[in-house]
N, CA, C and O atoms as a Maestro MAE file, in Angstrom:
{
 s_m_m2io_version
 :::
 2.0.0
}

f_m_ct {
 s_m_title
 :::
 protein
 m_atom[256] {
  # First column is atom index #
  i_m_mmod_type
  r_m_x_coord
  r_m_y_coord
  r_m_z_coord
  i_m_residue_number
  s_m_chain_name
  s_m_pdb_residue_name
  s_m_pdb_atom_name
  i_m_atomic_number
  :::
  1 25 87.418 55.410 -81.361 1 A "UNK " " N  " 7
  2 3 86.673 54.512 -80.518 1 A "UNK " " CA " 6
  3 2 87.142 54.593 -79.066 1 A "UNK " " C  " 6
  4 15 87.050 53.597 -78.349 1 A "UNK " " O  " 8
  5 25 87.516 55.452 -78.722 2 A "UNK " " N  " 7
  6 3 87.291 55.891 -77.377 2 A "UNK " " CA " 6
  7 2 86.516 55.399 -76.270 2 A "UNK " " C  " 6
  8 15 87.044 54.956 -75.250 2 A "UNK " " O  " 8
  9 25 85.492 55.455 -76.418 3 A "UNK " " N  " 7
  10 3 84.535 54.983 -75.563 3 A "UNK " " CA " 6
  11 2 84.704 53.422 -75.482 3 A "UNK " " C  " 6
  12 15 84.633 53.045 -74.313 3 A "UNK " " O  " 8
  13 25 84.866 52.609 -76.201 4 A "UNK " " N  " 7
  14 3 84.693 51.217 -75.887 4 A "UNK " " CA " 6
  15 2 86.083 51.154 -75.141 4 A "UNK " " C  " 6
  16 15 86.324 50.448 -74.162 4 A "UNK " " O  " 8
  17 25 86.906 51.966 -75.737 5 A "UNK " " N  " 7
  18 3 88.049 51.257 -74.682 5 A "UNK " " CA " 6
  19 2 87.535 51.775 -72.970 5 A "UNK " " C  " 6
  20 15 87.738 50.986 -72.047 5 A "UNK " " O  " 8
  21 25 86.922 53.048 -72.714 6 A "UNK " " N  " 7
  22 3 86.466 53.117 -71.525 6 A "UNK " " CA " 6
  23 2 85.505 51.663 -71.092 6 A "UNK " " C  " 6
  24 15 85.334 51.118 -70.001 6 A "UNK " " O  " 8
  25 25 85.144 51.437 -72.056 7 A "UNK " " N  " 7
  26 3 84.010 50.626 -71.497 7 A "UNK " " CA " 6
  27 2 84.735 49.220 -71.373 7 A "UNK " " C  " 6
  28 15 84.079 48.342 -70.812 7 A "UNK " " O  " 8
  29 25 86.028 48.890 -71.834 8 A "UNK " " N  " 7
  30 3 86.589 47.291 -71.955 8 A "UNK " " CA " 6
  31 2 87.070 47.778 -70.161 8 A "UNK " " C  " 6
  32 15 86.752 47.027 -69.239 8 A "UNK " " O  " 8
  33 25 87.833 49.078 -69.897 9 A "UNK " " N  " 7
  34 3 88.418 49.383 -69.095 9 A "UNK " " CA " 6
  35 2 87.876 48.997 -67.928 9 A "UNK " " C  " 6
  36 15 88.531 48.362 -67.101 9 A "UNK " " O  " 8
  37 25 86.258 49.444 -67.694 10 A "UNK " " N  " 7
  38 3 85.387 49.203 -66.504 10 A "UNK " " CA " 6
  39 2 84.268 47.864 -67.018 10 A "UNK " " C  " 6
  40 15 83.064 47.742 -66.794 10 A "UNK " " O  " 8
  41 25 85.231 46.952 -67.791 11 A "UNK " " N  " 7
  42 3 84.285 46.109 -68.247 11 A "UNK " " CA " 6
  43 2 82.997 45.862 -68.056 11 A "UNK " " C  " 6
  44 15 82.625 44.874 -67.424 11 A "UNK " " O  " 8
  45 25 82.120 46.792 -68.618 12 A "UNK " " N  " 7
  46 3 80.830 46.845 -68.970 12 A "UNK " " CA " 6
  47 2 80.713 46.969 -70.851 12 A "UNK " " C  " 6
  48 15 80.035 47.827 -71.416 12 A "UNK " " O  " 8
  49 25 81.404 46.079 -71.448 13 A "UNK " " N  " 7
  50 3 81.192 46.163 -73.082 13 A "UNK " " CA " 6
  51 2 80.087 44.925 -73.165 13 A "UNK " " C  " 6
  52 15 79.071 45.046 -73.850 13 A "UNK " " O  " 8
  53 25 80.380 43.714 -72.400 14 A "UNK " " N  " 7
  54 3 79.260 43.152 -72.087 14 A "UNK " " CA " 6
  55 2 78.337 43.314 -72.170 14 A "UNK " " C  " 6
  56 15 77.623 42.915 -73.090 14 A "UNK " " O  " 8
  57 25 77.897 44.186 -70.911 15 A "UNK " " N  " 7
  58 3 76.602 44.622 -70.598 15 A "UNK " " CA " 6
  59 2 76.039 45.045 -71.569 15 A "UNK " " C  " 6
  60 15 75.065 44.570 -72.153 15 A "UNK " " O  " 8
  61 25 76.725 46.114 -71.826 16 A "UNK " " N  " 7
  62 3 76.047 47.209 -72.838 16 A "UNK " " CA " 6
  63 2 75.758 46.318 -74.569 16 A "UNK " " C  " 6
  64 15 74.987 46.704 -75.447 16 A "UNK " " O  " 8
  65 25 76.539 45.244 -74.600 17 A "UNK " " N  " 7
  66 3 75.749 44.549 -75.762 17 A "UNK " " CA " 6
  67 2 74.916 44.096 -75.998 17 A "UNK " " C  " 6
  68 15 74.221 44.046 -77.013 17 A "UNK " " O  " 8
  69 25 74.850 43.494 -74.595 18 A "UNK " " N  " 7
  70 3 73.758 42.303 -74.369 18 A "UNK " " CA " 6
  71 2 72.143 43.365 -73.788 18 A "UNK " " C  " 6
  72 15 71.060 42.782 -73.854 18 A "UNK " " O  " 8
  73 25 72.170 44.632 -73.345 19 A "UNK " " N  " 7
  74 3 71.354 45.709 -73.591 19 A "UNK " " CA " 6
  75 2 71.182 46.081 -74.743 19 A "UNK " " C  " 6
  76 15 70.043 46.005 -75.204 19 A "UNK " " O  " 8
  77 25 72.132 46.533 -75.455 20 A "UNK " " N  " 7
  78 3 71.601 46.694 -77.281 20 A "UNK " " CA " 6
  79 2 71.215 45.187 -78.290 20 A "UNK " " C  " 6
  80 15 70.683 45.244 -79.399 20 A "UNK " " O  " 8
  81 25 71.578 44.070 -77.676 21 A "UNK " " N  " 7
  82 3 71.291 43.229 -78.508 21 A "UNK " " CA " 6
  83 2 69.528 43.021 -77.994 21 A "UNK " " C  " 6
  84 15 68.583 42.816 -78.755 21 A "UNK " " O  " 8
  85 25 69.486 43.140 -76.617 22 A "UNK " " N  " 7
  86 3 67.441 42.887 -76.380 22 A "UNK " " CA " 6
  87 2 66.899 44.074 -76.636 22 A "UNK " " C  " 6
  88 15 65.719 44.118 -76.288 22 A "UNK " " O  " 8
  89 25 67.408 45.295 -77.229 23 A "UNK " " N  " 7
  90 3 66.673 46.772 -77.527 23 A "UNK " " CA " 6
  91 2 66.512 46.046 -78.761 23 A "UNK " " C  " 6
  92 15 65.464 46.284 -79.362 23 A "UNK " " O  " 8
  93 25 67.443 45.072 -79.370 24 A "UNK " " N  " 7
  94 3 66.989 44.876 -81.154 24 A "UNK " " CA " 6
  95 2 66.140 44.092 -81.374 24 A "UNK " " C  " 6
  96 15 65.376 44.273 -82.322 24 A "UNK " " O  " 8
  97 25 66.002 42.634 -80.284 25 A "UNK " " N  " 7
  98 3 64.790 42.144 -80.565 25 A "UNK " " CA " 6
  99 2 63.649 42.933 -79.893 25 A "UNK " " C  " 6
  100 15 62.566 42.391 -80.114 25 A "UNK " " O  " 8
  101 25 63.569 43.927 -79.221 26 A "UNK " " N  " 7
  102 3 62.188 44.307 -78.597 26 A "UNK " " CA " 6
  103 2 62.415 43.561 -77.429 26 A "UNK " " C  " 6
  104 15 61.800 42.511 -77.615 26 A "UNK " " O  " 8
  105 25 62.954 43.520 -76.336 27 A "UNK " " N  " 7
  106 3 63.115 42.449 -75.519 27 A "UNK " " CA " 6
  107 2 63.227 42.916 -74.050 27 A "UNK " " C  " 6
  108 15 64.274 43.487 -73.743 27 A "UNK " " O  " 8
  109 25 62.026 42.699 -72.853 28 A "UNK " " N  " 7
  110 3 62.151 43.640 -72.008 28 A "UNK " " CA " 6
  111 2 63.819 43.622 -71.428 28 A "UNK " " C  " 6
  112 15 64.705 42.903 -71.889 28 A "UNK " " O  " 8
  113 25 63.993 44.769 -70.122 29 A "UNK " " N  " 7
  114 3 65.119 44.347 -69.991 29 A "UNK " " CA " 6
  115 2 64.799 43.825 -68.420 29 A "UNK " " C  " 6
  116 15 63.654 43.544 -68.063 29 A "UNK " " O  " 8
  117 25 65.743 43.752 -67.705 30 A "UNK " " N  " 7
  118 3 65.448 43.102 -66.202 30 A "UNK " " CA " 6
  119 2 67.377 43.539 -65.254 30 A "UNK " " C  " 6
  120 15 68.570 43.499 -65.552 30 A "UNK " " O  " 8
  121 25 66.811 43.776 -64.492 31 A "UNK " " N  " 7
  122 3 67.539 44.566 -63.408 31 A "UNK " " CA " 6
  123 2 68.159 45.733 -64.233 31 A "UNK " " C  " 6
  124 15 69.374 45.749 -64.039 31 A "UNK " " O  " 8
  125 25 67.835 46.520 -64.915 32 A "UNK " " N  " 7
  126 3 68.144 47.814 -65.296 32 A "UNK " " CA " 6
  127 2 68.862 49.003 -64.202 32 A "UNK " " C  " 6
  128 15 69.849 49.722 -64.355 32 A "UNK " " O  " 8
  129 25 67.997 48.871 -63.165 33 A "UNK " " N  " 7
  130 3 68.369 49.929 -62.036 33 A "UNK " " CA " 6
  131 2 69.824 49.228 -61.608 33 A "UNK " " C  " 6
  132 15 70.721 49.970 -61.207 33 A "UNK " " O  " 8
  133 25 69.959 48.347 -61.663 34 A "UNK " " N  " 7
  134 3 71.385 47.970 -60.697 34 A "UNK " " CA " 6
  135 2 72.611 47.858 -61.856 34 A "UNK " " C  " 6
  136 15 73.798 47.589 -61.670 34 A "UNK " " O  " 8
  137 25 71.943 48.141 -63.049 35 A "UNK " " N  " 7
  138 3 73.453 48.563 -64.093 35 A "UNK " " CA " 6
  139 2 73.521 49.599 -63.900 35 A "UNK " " C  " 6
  140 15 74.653 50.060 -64.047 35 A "UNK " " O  " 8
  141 25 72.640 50.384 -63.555 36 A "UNK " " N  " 7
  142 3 73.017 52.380 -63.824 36 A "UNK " " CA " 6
  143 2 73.142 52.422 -62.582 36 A "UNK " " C  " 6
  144 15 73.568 53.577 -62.550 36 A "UNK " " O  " 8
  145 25 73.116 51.979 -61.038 37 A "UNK " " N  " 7
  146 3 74.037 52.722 -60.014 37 A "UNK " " CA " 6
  147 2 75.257 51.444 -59.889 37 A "UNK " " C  " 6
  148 15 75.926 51.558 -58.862 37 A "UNK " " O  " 8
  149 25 75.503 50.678 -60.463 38 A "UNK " " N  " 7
  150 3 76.444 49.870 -60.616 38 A "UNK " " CA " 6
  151 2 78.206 50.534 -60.472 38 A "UNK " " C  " 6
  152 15 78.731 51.087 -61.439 38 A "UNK " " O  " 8
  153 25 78.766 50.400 -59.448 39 A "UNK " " N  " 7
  154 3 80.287 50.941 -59.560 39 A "UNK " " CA " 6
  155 2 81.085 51.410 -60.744 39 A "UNK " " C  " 6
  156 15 81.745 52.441 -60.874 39 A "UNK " " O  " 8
  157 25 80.853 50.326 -61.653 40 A "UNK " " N  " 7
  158 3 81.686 50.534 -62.834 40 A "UNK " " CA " 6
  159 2 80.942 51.193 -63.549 40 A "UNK " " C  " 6
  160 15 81.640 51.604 -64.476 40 A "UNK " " O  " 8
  161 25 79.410 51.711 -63.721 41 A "UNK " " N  " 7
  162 3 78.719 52.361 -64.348 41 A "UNK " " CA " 6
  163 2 78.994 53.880 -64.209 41 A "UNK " " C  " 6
  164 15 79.175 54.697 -65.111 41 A "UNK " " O  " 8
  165 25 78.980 54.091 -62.684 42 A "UNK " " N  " 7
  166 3 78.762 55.688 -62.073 42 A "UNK " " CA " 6
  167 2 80.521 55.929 -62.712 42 A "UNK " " C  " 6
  168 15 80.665 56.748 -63.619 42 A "UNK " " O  " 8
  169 25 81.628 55.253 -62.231 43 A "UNK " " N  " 7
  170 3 82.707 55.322 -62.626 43 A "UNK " " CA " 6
  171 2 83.249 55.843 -64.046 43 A "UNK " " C  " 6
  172 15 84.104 56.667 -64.371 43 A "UNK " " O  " 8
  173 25 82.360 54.987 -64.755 44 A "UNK " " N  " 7
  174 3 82.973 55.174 -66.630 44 A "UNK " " CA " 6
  175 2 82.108 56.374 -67.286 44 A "UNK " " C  " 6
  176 15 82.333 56.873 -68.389 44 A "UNK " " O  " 8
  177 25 80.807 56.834 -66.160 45 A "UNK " " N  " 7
  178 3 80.191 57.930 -66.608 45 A "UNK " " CA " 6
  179 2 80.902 59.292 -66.216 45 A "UNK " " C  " 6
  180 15 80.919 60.423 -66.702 45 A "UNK " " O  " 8
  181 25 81.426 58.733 -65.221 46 A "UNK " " N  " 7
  182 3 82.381 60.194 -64.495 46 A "UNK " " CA " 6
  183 2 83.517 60.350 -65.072 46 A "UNK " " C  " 6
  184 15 84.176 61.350 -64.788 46 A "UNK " " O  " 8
  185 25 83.992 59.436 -65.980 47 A "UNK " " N  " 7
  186 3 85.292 59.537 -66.242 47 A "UNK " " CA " 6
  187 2 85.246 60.463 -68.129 47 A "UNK " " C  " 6
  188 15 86.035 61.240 -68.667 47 A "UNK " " O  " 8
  189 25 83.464 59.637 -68.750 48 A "UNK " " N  " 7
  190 3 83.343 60.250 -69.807 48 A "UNK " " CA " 6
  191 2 83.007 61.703 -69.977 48 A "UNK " " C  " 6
  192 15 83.098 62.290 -71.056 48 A "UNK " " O  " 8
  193 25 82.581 62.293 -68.760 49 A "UNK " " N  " 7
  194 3 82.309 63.474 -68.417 49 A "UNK " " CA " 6
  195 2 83.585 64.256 -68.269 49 A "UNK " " C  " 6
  196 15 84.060 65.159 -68.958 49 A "UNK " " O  " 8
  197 25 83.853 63.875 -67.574 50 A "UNK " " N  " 7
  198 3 85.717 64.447 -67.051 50 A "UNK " " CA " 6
  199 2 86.451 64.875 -68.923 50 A "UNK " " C  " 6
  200 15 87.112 65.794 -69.407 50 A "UNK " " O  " 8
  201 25 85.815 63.552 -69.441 51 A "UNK " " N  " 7
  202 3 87.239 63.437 -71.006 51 A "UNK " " CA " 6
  203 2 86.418 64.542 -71.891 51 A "UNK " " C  " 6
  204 15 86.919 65.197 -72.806 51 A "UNK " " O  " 8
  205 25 84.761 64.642 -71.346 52 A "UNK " " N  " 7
  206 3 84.091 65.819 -72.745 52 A "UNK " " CA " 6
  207 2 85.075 67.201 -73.013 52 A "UNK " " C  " 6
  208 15 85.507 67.466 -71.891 52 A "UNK " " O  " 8
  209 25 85.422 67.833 -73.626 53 A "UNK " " N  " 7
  210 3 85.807 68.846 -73.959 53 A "UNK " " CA " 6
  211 2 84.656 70.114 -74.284 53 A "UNK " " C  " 6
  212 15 85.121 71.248 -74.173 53 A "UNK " " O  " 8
  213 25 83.455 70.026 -74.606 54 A "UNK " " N  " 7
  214 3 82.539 70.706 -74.897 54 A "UNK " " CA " 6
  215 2 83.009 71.420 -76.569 54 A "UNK " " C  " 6
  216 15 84.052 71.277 -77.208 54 A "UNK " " O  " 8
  217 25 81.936 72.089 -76.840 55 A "UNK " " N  " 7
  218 3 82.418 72.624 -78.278 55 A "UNK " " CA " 6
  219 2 82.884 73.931 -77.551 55 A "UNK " " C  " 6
  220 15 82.475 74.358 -76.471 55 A "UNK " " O  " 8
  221 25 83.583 74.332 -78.163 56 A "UNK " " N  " 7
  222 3 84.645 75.808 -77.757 56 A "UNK " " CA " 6
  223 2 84.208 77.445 -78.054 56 A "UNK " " C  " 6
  224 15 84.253 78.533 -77.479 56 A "UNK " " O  " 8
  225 25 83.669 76.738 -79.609 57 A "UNK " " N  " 7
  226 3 83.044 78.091 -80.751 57 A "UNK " " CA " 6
  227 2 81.863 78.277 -79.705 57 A "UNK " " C  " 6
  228 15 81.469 79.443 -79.709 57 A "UNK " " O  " 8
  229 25 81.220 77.498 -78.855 58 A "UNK " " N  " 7
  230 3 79.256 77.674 -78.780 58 A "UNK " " CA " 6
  231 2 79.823 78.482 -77.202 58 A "UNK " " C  " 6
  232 15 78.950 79.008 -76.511 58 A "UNK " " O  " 8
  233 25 80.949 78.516 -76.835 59 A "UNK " " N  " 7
  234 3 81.583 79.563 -75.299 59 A "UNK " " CA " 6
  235 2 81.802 81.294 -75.787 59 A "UNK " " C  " 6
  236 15 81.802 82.282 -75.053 59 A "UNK " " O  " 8
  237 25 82.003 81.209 -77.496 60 A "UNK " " N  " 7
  238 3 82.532 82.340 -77.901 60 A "UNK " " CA " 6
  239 2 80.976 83.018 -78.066 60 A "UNK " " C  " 6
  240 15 80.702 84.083 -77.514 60 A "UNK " " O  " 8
  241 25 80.059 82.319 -78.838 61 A "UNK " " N  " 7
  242 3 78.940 82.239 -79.172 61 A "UNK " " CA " 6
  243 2 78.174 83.188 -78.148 61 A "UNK " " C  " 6
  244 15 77.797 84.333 -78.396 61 A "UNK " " O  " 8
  245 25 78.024 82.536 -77.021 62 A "UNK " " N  " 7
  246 3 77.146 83.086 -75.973 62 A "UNK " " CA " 6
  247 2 78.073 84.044 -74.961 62 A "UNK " " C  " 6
  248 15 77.537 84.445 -73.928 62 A "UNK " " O  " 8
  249 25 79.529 84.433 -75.263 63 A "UNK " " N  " 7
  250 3 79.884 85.307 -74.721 63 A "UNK " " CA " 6
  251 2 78.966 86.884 -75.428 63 A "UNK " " C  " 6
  252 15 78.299 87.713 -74.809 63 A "UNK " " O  " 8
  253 25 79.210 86.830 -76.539 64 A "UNK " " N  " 7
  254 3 78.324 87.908 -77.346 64 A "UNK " " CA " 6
  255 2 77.301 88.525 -76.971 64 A "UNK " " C  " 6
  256 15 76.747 89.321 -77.729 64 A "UNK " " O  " 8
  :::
 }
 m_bond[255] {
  # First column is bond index #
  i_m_from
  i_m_to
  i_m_order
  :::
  1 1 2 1
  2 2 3 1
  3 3 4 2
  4 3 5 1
  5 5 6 1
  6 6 7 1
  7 7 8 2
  8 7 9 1
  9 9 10 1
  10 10 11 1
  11 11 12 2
  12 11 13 1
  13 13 14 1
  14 14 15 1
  15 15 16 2
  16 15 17 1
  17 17 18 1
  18 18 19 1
  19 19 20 2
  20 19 21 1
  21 21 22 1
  22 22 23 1
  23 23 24 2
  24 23 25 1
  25 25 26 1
  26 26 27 1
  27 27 28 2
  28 27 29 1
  29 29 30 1
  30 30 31 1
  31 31 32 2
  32 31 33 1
  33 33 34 1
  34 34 35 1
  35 35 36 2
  36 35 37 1
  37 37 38 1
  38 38 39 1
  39 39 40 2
  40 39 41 1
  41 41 42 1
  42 42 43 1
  43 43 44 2
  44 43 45 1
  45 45 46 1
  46 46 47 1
  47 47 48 2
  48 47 49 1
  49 49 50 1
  50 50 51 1
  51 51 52 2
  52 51 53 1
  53 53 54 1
  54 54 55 1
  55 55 56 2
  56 55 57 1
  57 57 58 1
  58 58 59 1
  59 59 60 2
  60 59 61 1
  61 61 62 1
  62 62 63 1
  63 63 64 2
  64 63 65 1
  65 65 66 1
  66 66 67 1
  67 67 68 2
  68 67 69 1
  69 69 70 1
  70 70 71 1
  71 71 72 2
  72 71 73 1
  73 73 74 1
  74 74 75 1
  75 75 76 2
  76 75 77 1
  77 77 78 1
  78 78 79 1
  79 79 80 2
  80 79 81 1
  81 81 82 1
  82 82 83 1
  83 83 84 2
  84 83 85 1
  85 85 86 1
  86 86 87 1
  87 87 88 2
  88 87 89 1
  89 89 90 1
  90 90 91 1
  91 91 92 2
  92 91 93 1
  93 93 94 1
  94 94 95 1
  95 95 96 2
  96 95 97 1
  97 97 98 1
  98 98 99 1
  99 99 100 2
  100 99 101 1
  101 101 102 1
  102 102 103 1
  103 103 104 2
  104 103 105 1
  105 105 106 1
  106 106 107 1
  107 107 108 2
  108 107 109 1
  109 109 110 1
  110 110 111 1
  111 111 112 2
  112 111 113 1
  113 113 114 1
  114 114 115 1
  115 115 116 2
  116 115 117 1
  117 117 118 1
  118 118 119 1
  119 119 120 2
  120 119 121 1
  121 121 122 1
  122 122 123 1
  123 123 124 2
  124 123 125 1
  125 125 126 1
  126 126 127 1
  127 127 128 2
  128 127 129 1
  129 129 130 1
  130 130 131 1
  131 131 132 2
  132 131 133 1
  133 133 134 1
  134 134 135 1
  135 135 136 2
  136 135 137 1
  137 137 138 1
  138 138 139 1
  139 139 140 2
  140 139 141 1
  141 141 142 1
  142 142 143 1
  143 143 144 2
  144 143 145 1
  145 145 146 1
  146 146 147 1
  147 147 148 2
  148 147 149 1
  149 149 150 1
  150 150 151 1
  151 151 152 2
  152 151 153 1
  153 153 154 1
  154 154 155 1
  155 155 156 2
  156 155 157 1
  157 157 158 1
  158 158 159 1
  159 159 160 2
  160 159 161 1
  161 161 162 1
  162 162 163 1
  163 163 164 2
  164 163 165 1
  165 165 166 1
  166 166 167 1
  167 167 168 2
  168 167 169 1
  169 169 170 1
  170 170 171 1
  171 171 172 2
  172 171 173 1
  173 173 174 1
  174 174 175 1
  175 175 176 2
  176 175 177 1
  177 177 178 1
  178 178 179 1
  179 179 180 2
  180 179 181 1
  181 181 182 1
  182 182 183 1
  183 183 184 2
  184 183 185 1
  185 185 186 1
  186 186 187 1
  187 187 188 2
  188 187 189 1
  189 189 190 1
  190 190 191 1
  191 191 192 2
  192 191 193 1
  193 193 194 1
  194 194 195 1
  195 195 196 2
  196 195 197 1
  197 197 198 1
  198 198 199 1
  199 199 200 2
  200 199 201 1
  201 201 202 1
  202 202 203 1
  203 203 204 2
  204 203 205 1
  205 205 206 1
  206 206 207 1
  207 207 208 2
  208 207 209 1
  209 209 210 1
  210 210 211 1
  211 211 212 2
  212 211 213 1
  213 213 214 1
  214 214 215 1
  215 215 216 2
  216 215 217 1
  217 217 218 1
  218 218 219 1
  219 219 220 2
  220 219 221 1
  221 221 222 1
  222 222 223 1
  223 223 224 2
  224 223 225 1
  225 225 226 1
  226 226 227 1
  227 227 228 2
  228 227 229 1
  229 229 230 1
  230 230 231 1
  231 231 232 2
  232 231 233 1
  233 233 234 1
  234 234 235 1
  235 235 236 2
  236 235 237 1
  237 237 238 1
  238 238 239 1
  239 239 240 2
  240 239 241 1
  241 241 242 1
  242 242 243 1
  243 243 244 2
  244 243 245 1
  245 245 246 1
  246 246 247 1
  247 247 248 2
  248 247 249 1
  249 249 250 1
  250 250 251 1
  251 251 252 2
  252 251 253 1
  253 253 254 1
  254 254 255 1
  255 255 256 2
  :::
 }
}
């Protein structure tokens, strides 16, 4: 569980519940745009990017 600790880190676990809890009722959402350029948003996306490793085998793959 990796990721949630990123996400307690830039505390957006919040957010992101209270976004999956109105995706479950069907529930529009409202200010959407200002969570995704949000500081702690651009931040915990750059940081999950940084931690990807990619798969390794699919580098050997397309060296071929």
């Amino acid at each position: 569980m990796q990721a949630l600790r990123y996400w307690d880190y830039y505390d957006m676990t919040e957010t992101f519940t209270d976004l999956y809890d109105k995706s479950l009722n069907q529930q529009a959402f409202s200010h959407l745009y200002d969570v995704i350029i949000s500081r702690e948003n651009i931040l915990l996306a750059y940081r999950t990017i940084k931690s990807n490793k990619g798969l390794r085998h699919l580098e050997r793959i397309e060296e071929r």
